[in-house]
C-alpha positions in Angstrom: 40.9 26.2 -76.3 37.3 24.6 -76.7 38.8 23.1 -80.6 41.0 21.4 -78.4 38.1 19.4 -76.6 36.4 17.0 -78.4 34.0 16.0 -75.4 32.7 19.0 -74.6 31.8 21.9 -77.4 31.8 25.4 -76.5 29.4 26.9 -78.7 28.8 30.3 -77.1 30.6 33.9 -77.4 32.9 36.2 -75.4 32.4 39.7 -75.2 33.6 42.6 -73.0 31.6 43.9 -70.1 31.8 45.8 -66.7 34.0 42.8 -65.3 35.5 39.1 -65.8 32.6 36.5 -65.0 31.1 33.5 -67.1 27.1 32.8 -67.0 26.1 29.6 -66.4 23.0 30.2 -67.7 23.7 31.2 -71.1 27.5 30.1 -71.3 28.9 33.5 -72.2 32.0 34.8 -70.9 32.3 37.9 -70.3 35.6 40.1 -69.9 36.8 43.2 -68.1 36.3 46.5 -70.9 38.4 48.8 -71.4 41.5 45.4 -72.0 44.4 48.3 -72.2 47.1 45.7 -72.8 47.6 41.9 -73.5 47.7 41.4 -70.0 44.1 40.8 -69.3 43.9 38.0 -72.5 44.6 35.1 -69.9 41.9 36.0 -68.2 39.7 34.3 -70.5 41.4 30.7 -70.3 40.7 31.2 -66.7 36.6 31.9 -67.7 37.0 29.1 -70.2 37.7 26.9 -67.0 34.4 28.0 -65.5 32.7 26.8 -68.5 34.7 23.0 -68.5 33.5 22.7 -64.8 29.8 23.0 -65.8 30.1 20.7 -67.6 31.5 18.3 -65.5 28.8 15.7 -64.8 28.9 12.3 -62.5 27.3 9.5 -62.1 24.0 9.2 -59.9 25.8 7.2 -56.7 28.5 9.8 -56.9 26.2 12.7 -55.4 28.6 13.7 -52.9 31.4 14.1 -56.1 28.8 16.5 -57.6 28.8 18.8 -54.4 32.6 19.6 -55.0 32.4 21.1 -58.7 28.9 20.4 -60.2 26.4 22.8 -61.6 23.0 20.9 -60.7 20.3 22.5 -59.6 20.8 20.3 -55.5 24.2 21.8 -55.4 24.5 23.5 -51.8 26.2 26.5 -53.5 28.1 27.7 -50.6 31.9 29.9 -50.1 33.9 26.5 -50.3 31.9 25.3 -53.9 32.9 28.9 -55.0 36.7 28.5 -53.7 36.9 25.5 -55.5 35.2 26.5 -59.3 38.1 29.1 -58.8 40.8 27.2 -58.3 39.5 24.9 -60.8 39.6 27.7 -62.9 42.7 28.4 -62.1 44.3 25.4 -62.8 42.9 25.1 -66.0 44.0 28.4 -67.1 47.4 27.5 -65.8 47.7 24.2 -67.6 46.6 25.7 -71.0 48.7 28.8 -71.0 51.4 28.0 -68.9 53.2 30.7 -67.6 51.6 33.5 -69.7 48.8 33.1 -66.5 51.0 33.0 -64.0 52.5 36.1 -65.2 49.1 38.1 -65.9 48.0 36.7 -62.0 51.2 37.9 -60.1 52.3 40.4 -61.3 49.5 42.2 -62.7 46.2 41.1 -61.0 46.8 39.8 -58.1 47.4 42.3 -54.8 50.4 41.4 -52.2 48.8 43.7 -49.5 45.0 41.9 -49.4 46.7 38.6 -50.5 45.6 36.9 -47.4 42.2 38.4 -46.9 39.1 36.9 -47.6 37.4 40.0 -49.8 34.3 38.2 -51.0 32.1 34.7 -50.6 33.1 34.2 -54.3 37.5 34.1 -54.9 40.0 32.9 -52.4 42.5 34.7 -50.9 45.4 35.8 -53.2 47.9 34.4 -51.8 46.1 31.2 -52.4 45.1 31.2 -55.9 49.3 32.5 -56.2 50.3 28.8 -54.7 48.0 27.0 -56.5 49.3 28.7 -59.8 52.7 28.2 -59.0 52.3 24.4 -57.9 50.7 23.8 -61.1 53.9 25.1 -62.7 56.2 23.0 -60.7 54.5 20.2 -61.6 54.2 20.9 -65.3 58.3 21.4 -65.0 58.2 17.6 -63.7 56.0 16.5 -66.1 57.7 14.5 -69.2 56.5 16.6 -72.0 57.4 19.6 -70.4 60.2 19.0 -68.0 62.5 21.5 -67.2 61.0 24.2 -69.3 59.3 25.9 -66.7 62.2 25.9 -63.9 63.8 29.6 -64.4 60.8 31.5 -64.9 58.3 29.7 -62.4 61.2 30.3 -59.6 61.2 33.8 -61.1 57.9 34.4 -60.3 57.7 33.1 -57.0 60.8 35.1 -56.3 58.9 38.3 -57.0 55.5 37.0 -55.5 57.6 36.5 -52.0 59.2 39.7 -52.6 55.7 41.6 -53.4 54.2 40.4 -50.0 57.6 40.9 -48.1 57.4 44.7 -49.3 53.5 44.6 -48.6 54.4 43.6 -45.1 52.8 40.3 -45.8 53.6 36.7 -44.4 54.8 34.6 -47.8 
C-alpha cells in the first residue's frame, strides 16, 4: 500500500503483538498474534489508514480542520477524534482492498449482538463502522473505474449483516 503513495513514505515495520493498534509515536503497526487464517490480513490496510491520517497535515488558518483528524500535539483528543481516525481507517482499508475488508469486518470481526453498543472511548459501534464499510462499497460500484463490480457481493454482504443482527435480536 505505502509503494502506492508517493507523498507520504512509510518507512517503518509491522509485527504481531497482543492486539491490532498502530503507534504514533514510532509508526509501527502492530497486529493481533496468533493470525490462524487470512482473515485477519486486512486488518492491516485498516492500521495502514491510521498511519495516512497522521500524516495528514493543514495549513495554520485551518486549525479547526486539524481538530477533526490531526495528530498535533493541541489536538483535543476526545471519543469523537477517536470515532473518526476509525472510520478513516476504515475507509481507507475499504477503498484499497475492496471487498476483501468488508468480508474480514462482517463476517468475521465484527459482533451482531454488541453492534450498537458503545464498548470503549476508542471504536464506534459496530453497526456503524458495518454502514460506513458498505457505503464505501456502493459508491465504489458507482464509480467509473469500478462500476458494477461490486453490486452482487456488497448486497451479499449486507444481506447477511441484516440477517446477523436480525438473528442477534438487533435493530438493522
Amino acid at each position: 500500500l505505502s509503494s502506492k503513495l508517493q507523498a507520504i513514505a512509510w518507512k517503518r515495520f509491522t509485527f504481531e503483538a497482543e492486539g491490532e493498534a498502530f503507534a504514533g509515536n514510532t509508526q509501527v503497526i502492530r497486529l493481533r498474534f496468533p493470525m490462524n487464517d487470512i482473515w485477519n490480513l486486512p486488518v492491516a490496510a485498516h492500521e495502514f489508514g491510521h498511519f495516512l491520517a497522521s500524516q495528514i497535515r493543514l495549513p495554520k488558518d485551518a486549525v479547526i480542520l486539524a481538530n477533526v483528524l490531526g495528530s498535533a500535539d493541541d489536538v483535543t483528543k476526545d471519543k469523537h477524534w477517536y470515532y473518526l481516525q476509525e472510520f478513516f481507517a476504515d475507509a481507507v482499508a475499504t477503498y484499497a482492498l475492496g471487498l476483501a475488508y468488508g468480508y474480514t469486518c462482517l463476517l468475521v470481526r465484527f459482533n451482531p449482538v454488541r453492534a450498537w453498543s458503545e464498548t470503549d472511548l476508542l471504536h464506534p459501534p459496530d453497526a456503524w463502522r458495518a454502514e460506513l464499510i458498505l457505503q464505501i462499497l456502493d459508491r465504489m460500484n458507482r464509480e467509473p473505474d469500478t462500476e458494477g463490480q461490486f453490486a452482487g457481493p456488497a448486497e451479499k454482504l449486507r444481506e447477511f449483516w441484516s440477517a446477523s443482527l436480525v438473528a442477534a435480536g438487533r435493530s438493522t
